[in-house]
SELUMKOL-335751 format. One line per 5 residues: number of its first residue (from 1); their letters; for each residue z, x, y of C-alpha. Coordinates in nm, 2 decimals. Example, Ala and Ser with C-alpha at 12.3 -4.5 7.8 and 13.67 -1.06 7.14 Angstrom:
BEGIN
1> AS> 0.78/1.23/-0.45 | 0.71/1.37/-0.11
This chain:
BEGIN
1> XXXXX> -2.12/-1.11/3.03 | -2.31/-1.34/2.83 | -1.99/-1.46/2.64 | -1.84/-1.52/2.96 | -2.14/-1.74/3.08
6> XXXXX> -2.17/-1.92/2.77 | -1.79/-2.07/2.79 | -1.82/-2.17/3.15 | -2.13/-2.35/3.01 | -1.97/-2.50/2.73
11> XXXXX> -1.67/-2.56/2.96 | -1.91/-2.79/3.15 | -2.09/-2.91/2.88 | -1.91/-3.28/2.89 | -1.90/-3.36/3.20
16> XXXXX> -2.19/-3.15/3.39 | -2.25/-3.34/3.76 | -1.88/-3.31/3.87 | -1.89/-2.94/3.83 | -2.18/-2.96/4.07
21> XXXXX> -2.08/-3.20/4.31 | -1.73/-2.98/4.33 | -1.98/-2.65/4.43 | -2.19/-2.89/4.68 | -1.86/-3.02/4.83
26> XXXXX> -1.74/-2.64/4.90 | -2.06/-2.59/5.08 | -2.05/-2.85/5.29 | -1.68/-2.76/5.40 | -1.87/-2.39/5.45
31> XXXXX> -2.13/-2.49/5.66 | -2.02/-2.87/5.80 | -2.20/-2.80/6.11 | -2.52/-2.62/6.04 | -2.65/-2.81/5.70
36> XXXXX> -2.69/-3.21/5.70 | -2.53/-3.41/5.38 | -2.80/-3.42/5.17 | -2.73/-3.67/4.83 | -2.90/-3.56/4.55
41> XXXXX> -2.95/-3.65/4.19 | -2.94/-3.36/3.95 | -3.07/-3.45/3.58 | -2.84/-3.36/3.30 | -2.90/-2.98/3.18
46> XXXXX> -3.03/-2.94/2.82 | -2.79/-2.74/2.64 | -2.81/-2.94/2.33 | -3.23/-2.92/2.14 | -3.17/-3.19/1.90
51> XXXXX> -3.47/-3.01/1.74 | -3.31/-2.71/1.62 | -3.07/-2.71/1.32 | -2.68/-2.72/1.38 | -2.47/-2.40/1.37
56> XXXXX> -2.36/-2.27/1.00 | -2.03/-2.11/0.96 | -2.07/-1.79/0.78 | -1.70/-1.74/0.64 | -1.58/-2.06/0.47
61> XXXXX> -1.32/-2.28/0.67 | -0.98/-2.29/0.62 | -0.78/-2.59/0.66 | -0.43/-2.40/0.72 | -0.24/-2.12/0.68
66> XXXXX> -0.12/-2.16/0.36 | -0.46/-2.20/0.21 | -0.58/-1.88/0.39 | -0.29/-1.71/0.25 | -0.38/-1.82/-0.13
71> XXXXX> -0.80/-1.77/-0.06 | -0.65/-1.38/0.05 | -0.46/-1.37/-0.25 | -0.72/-1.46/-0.51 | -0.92/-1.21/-0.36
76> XXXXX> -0.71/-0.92/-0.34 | -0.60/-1.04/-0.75 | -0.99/-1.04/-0.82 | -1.06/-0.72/-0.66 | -0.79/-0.55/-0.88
81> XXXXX> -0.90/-0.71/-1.22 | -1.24/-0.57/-1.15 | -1.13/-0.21/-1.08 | -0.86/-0.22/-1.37 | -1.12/-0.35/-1.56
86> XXXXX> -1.38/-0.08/-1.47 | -1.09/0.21/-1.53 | -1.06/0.23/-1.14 | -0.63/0.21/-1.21 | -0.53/0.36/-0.84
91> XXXXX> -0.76/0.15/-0.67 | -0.66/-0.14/-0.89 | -0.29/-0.07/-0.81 | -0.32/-0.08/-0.47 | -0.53/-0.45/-0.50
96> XXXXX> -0.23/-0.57/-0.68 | 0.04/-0.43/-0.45 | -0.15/-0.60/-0.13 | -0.18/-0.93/-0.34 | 0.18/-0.93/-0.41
101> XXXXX> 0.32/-0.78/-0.05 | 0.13/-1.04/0.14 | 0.32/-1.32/-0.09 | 0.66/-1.19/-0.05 | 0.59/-1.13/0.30
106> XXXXX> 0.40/-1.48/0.44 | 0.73/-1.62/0.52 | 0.63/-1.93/0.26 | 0.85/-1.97/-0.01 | 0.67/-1.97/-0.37
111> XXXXX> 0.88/-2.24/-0.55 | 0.83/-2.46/-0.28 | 0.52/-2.56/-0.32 | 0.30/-2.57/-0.69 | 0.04/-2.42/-0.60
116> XXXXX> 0.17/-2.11/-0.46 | 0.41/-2.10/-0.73 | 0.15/-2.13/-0.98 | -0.06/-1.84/-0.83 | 0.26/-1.63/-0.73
121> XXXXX> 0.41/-1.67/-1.11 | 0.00/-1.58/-1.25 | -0.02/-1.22/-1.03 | 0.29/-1.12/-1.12 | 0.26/-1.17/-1.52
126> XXXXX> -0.09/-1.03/-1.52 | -0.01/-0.73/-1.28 | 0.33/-0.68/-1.50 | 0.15/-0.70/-1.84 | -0.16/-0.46/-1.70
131> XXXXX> 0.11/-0.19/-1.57 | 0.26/-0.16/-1.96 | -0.08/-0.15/-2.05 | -0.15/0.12/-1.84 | 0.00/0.23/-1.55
136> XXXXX> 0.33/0.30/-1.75 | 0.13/0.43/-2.04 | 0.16/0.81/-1.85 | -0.15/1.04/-1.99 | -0.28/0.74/-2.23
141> XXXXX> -0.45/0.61/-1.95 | -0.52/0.94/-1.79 | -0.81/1.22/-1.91 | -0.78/1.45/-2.15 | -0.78/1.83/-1.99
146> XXXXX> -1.08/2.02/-2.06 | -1.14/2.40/-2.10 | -1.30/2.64/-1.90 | -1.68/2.71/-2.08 | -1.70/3.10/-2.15
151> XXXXX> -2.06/3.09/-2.01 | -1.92/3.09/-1.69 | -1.72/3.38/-1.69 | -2.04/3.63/-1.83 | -2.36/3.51/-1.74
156> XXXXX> -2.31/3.58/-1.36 | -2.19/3.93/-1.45 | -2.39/4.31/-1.53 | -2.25/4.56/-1.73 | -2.31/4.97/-1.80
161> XXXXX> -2.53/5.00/-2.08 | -2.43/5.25/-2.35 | -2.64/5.48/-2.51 | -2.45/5.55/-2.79 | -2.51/5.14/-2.89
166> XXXXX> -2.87/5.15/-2.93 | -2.95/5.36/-3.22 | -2.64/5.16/-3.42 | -2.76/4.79/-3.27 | -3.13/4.87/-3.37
171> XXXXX> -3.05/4.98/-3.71 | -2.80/4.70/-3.79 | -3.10/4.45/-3.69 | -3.32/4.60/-3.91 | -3.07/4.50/-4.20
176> XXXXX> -2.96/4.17/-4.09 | -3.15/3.86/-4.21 | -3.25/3.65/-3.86 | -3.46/3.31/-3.84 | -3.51/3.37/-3.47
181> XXXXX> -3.65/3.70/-3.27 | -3.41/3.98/-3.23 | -3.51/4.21/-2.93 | -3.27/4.50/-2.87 | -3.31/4.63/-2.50
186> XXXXX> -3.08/4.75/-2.22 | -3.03/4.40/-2.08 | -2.88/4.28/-2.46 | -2.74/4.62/-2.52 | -2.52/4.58/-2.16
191> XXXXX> -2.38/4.27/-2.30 | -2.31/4.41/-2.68 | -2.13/4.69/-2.45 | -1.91/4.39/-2.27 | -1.84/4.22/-2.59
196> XXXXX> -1.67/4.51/-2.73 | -1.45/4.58/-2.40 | -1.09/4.40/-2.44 | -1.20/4.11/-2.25 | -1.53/4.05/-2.43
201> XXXXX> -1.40/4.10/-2.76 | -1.11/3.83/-2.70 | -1.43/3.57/-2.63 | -1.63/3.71/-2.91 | -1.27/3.67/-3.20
206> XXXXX> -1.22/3.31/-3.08 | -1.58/3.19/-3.10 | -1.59/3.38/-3.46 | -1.26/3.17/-3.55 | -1.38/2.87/-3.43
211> XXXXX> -1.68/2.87/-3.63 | -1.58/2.86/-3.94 | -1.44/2.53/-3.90 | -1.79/2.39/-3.73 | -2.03/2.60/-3.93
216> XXXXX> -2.10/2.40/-4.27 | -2.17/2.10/-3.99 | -2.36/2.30/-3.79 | -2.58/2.46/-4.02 | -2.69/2.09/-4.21
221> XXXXX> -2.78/1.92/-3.90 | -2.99/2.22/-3.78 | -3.15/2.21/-4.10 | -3.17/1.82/-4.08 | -3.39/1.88/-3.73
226> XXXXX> -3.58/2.11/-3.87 | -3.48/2.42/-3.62 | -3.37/2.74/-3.65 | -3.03/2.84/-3.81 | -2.97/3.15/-3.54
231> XXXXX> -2.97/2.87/-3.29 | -2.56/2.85/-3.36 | -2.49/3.11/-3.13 | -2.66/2.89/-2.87 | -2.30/2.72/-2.88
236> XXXXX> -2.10/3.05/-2.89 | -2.24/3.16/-2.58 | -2.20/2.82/-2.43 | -1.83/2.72/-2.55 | -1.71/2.95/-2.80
241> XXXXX> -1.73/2.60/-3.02 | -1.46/2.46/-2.79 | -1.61/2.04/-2.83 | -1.36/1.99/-2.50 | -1.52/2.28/-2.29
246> XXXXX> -1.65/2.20/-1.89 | -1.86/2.41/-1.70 | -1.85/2.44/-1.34 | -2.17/2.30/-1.33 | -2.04/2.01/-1.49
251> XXXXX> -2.19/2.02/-1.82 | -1.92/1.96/-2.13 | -1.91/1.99/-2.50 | -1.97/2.24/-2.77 | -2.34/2.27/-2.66
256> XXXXX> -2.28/2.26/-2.30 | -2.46/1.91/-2.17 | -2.50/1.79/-1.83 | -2.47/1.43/-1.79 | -2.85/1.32/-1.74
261> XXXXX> -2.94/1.49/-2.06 | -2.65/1.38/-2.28 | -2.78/1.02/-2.22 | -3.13/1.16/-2.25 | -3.06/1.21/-2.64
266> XXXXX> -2.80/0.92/-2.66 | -2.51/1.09/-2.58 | -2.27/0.78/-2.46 | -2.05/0.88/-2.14 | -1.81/0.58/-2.07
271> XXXXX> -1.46/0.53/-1.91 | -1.30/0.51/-2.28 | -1.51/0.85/-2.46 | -1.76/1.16/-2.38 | -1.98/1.18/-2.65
276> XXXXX> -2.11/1.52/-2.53 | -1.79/1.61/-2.70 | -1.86/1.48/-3.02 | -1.93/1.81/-3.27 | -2.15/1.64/-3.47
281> XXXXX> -2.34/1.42/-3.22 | -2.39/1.69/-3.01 | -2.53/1.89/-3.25 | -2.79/1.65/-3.34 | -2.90/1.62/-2.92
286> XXXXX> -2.88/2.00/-2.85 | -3.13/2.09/-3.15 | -3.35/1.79/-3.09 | -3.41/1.96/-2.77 | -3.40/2.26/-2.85
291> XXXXX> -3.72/2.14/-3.03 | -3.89/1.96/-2.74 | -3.86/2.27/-2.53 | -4.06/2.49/-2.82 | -4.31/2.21/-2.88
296> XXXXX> -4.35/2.26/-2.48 | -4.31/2.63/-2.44 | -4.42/2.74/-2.78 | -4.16/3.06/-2.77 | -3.79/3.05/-2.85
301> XXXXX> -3.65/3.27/-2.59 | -3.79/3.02/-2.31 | -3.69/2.73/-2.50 | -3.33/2.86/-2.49 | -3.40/2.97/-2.10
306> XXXXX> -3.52/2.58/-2.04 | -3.25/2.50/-2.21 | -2.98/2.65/-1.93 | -3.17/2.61/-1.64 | -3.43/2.30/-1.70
311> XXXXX> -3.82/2.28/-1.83 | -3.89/2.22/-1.46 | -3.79/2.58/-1.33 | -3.90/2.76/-1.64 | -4.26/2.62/-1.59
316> XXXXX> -4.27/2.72/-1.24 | -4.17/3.03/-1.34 | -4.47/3.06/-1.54 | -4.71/2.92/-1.31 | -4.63/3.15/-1.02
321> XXXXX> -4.67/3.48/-1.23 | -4.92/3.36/-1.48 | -4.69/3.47/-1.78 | -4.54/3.28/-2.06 | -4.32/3.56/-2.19
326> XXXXX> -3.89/3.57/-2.11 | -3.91/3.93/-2.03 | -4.13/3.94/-1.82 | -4.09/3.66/-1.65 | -3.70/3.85/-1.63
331> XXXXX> -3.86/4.17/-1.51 | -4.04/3.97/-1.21 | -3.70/3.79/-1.12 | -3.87/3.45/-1.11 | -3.55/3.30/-1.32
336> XXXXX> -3.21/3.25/-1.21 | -2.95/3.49/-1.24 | -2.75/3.33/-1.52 | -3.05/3.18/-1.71 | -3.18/3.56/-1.67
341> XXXXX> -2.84/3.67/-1.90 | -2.79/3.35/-2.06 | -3.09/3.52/-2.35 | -2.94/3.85/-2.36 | -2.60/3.70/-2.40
346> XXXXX> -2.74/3.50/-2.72 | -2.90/3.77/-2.85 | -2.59/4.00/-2.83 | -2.36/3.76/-2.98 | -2.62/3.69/-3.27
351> XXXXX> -2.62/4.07/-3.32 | -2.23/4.08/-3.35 | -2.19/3.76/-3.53 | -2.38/3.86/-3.78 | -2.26/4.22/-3.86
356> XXXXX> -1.93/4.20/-3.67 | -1.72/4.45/-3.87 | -2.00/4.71/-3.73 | -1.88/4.66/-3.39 | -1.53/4.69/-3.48
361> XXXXX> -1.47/4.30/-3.43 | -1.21/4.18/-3.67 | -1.18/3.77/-3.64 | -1.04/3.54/-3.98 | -1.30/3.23/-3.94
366> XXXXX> -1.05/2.89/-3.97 | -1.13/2.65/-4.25 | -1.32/2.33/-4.22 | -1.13/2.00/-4.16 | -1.19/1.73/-4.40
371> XXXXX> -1.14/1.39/-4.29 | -1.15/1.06/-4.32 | -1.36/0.81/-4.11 | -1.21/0.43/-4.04 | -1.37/0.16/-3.81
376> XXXXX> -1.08/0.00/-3.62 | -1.28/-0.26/-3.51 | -1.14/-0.29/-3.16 | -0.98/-0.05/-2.92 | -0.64/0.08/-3.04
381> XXXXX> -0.36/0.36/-2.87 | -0.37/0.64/-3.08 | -0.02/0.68/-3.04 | 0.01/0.40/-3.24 | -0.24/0.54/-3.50
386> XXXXX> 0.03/0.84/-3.48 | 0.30/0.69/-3.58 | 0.17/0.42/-3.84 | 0.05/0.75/-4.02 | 0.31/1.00/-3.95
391> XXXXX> 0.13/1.25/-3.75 | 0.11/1.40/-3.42 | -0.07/1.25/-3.15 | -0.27/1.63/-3.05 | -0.39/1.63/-3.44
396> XXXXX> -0.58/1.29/-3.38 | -0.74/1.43/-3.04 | -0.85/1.73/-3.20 | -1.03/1.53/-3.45 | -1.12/1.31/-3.21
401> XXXXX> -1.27/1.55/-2.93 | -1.51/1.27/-2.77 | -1.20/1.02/-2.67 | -1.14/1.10/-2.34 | -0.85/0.83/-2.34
406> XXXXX> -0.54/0.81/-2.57 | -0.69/0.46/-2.65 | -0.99/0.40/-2.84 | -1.32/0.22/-2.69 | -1.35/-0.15/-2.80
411> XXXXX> -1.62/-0.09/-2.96 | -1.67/-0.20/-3.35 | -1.92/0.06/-3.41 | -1.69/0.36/-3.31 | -1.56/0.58/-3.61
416> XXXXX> -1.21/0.72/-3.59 | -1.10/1.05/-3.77 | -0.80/1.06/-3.96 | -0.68/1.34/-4.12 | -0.80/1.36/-4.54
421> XXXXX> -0.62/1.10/-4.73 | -0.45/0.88/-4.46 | -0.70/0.59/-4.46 | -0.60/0.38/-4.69 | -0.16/0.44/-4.56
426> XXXXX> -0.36/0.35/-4.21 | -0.52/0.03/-4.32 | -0.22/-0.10/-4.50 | 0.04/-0.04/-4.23 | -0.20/-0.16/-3.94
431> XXXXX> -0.27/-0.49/-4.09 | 0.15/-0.61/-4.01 | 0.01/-0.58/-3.67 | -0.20/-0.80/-3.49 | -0.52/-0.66/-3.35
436> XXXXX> -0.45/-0.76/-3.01 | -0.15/-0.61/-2.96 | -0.32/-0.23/-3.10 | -0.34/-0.08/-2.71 | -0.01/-0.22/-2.65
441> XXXXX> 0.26/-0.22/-2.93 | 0.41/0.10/-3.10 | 0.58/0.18/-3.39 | 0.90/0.39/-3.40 | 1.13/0.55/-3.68
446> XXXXX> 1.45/0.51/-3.69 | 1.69/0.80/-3.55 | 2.04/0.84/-3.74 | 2.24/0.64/-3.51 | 2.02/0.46/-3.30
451> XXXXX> 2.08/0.08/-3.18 | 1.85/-0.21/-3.15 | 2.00/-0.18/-2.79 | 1.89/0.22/-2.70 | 1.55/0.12/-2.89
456> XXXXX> 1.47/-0.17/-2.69 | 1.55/-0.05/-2.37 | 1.32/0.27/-2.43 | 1.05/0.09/-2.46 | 1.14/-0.14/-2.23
461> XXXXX> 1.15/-0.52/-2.43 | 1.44/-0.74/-2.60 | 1.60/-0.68/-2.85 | 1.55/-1.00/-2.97 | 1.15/-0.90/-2.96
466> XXXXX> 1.22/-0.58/-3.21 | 1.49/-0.79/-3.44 | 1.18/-1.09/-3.44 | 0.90/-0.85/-3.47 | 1.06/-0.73/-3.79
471> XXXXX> 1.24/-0.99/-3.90 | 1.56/-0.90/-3.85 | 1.92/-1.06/-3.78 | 2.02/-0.93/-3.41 | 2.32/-0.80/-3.55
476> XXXXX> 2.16/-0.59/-3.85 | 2.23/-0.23/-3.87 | 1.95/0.01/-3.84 | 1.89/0.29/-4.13 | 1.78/0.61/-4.00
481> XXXXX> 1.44/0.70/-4.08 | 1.32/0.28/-4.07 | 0.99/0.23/-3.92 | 1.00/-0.05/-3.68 | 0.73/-0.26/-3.52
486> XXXXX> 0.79/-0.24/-3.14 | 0.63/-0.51/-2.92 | 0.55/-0.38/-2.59 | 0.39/-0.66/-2.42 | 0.60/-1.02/-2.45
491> XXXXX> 0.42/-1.31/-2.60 | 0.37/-1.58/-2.34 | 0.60/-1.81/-2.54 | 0.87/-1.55/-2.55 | 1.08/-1.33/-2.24
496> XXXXX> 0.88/-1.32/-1.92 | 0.89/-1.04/-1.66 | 0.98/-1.26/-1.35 | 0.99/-1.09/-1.00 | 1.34/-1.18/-0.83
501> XXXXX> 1.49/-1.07/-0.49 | 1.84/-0.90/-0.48 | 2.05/-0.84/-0.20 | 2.25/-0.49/-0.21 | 2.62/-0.61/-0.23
506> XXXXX> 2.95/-0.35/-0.11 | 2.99/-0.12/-0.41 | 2.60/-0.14/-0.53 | 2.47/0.19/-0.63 | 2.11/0.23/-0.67
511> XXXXX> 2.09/0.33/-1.07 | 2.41/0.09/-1.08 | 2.10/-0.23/-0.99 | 1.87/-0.07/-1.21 | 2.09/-0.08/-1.53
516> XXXXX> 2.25/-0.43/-1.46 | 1.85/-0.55/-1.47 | 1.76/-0.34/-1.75 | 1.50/-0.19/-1.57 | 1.37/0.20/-1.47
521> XXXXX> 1.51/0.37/-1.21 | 1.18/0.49/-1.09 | 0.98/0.12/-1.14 | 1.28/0.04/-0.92 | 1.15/0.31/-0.66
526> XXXXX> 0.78/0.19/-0.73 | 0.83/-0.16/-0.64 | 1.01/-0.09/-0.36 | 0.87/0.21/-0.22 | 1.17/0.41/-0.14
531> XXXXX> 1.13/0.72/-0.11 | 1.53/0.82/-0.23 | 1.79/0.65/-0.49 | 2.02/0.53/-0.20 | 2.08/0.15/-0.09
536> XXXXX> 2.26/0.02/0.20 | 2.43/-0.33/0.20 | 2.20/-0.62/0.27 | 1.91/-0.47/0.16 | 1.66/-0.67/0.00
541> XXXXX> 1.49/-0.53/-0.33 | 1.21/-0.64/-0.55 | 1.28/-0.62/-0.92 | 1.04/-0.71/-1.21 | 1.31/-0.85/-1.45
546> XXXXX> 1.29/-1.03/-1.82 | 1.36/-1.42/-1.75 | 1.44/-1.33/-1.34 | 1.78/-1.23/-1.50 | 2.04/-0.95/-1.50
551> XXXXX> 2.16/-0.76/-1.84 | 2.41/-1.00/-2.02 | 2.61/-0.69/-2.13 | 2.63/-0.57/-1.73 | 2.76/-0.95/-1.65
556> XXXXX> 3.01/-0.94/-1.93 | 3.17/-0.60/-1.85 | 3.21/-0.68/-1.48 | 3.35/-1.03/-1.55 | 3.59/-0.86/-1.82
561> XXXXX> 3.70/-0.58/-1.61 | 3.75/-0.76/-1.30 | 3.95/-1.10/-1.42 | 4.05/-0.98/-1.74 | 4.13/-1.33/-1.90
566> XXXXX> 3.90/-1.36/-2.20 | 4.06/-1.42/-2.54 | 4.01/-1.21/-2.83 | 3.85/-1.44/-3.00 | 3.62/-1.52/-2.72
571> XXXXX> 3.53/-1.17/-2.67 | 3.43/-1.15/-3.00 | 3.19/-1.48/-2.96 | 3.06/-1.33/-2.67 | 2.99/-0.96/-2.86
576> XXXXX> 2.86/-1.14/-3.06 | 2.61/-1.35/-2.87 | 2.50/-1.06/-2.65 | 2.13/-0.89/-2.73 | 2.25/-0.53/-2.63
581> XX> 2.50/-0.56/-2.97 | 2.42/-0.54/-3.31
């Protein structure tokens, strides 16, 4: 109502006293007989108070179309840096898409006019180089899986206790050298009862294995904090030493850390690594509060119960019954369920660790890893890392638990772990690359009987990039088991990704476009959004193309087959000109 008011108002506004005289005049038609003509002058109403500031716009004007188009753009472009940039690639994809859609569809044609070709020409390049840097990089740009945590499928559980255990599980204590407290009761003995069952036992054998390739670490920084040795089974009950394990809960690593705590003891958690996963680092937090929690509780058993459940709950605990004493505290079922097993778990696992042949346990610990340790400097793909030192990519993540990427952070402080003796091969090879191009160029070796051609269009570039990259002649024959160089992104000087329009001719097949361009089938599907490989006649696609231009090869055998005139010898110039020969 008051909308409607104000724009009869405003309609007014210039010229107020007809608008009235045009109400009086209807009146006096009304009533002609029973009201006199009455002249009277009405004053001008005040709809302006020079007094009170103007009206400010509160979105910024826009002078035309066109410049609303290119302020929507910028945005949409901005928005997607921002989220590639924070590692947010979906929503980033979807910035890009919008910024290019509402281009292509505006009806305004991009070459027309220089600023919306220089804008048009700047999305596409940086959305084209960002997508080989990432969105076609598959799992590089994705997590790494974790594994379940063991934790969670015991410390929920009970189990029988059997008899026959307790004589043999108190006498093996009794000959067993221990730095920490080993109680034998029916609540450990019901767990040393599941770890002997087939599904126990299988949990028990792969933390044993495990450990022997974590053990020599494990025991020097425990010794380096100044805590107990026994506290290694701490990370069998947790992870089985897995570095890559998750909990339901959330918590990861080899010593089972939420997030808050991890950065508590300065455990990094970014986009590129996990540093909860980190053997060693983790090791240093988990016994550096394992420490706190005994300077607070002054017992080891409730340390390790703070420890799984929090200082908070284990204080309350204490408070409400008066006792600071795990079994008791256990017996009055003030603790949670799985803190309640998480000790006996520990203490059963220390029992069997220690004396496992006892128990009938059987498990061949695996040898340390030796390694070496280089500072890259700047982020770089480890499947480049993989191929300079002829290794495969899953050996470098299992030395290399804490990346979460298959790309290093761009951090010069971080250390990268190399298997023994491949530094120095590392360093020497790297350094024909640039450091810029680490996240995005490869190296590849040479198959018997691979082309230039097949090479370059696997990884989607030139040619003419691989032959320049490693200085070779275009026509040069490739020897099988050469390493080449292979240039993923193109430098601005060189071949451009340009985005061109194709109409669907009679006779086009869908995989028919895609190889004439030189481009993927499904980044044809992508940029399209088609759901199927089928095009109709006059259908419109969007390709992402080097120069804006088809395949010469495709050109050449269409021309050849169809008119057939070209002389040998100008077949042979031709061969010998095109990139997809050698």
């Amino acid at each position: 109502m008051w909308v409607s008011a104000l724009l009869l108002l405003v309609a007014g506004f210039g010229n107020p006293r007809p608008a009235i005289a045009s109400a009086a005049s209807h009146s006096d038609k009304t009533n002609k007989k029973s009201l006199p003509a009455v002249t009277q002058e009405i004053p001008v109403l005040p709809l302006y108070n020079p007094a009170h500031r103007n009206m400010i716009w509160l979105t910024t004007p826009v002078t035309d179309a066109r410049q609303m188009l290119i302020h929507r753009v910028e945005e949409k472009f901005a928005s997607g840096e921002h989220n590639y940039k924070a590692g947010h690639l979906e929503a980033a994809r979807r910035d890009f898409d919008d910024a290019v859609d509402w281009m292509l569809q505006s009806g305004y044609d991009p070459n027309s006019d220089p600023q919306l070709s220089e804008l048009f020409h700047r999305v596409v390049d940086t959305v084209y180089t960002y997508e080989l840097q990432a969105f076609r990089a598959g799992d590089g740009f994705n997590e790494a899986p974790a594994v379940p945590a063991p934790i969670d499928e015991v410390a929920e559980m009970t189990f029988p206790v059997e008899p026959r255990l307790k004589a043999r599980a108190e006498e093996a204590a009794k000959n067993i050298s221990h730095d920490l407290p080993l109680t034998v009761n029916d609540e450990v003995l019901s767990f040393l009862n599941f770890f002997q069952t087939p599904r126990g036992r299988a949990i028990v054998e792969t933390g044993l294995r495990r450990a022997g390739r974590y053990r020599g670490m494990i025991a020097r920084v425990l010794s380096e904090e100044g805590v107990p040795q026994d506290l290694i089974y701490l990370a069998q009950a947790e992870s089985a030493f897995q570095p890559t394990a998750l909990s339901r809960a959330g918590a990861r690593g080899m010593w089972q850390f939420v997030a808050y705590r991890g950065q508590e003891y300065g455990l990094r958690h970014t986009w590129w690594l996990d540093e909860r996963q980190d053997p060693e680092k983790a090791t240093h937090a988990a016994a550096q509060h394992l420490r706190d929690l005994y300077k607070m509780f002054g017992d080891w058993y409730l340390a390790m119960a703070a420890y799984n459940c929090g200082p908070g709950n284990v204080q309350k605990a204490i408070e409400r019954t008066g006792y600071a004493d795990f079994w008791e505290l256990y017996r009055r079922n003030v603790l949670p369920r799985e803190t309640k097993n998480y000790v006996p778990i520990i203490l059963a696992l220390t029992l069997i660790a220690k004396d496992a042949p006892h128990y009938g346990i059987q498990a061949e610990p695996e040898s340390p890893v030796a390694t070496d340790m280089v500072k890259p400097g700047r982020a770089i793909d480890l499947r480049l890392v993989a191929e300079t030192i002829d290794v495969d990519v899953e050996t470098l993540r299992t030395l290399n638990p804490s990346l979460l990427r298959l790309a290093t952070p761009d951090d010069p402080a971080f250390e990268l772990r190399l298997p023994l003796g491949s530094a120095p091969r590392f360093s020497a090879e790297i350094a024909d690359i640039p450091p810029d191009k680490w996240v995005s160029w490869r190296r590849h070796r040479v198959a018997a009987g691979e082309t230039l051609t097949a090479i370059a269009k696997k990884y989607r570039v030139t040619p003419k990039a691989i032959a320049d990259a490693n200085n070779l002649e275009s026509a040069t024959a490739l020897n099988s088991g050469e390493k080449l160089i292979i240039p993923a992104i193109q430098p601005a000087a060189e071949n451009k990704r340009r985005m061109v329009s194709y109409r669907v001719r009679k006779g086009d097949t869908f995989l028919g476009i895609a190889d004439r361009f030189s481009v993927e089938s499904e980044d044809l599907l992508k940029w399209n959004r088609l759901k199927s490989k089928r095009v109709r006649r006059g259908m419109v696609l969007r390709i992402y193309t080097l120069d804006g231009t088809q395949e010469r090869s495709a050109v050449h055998a269409r021309v050849k087959s169809r008119k057939k005139l070209a002389r040998p010898a100008a077949v042979a110039q031709t061969r010998a000109a095109s990139p997809t020969r050698n």
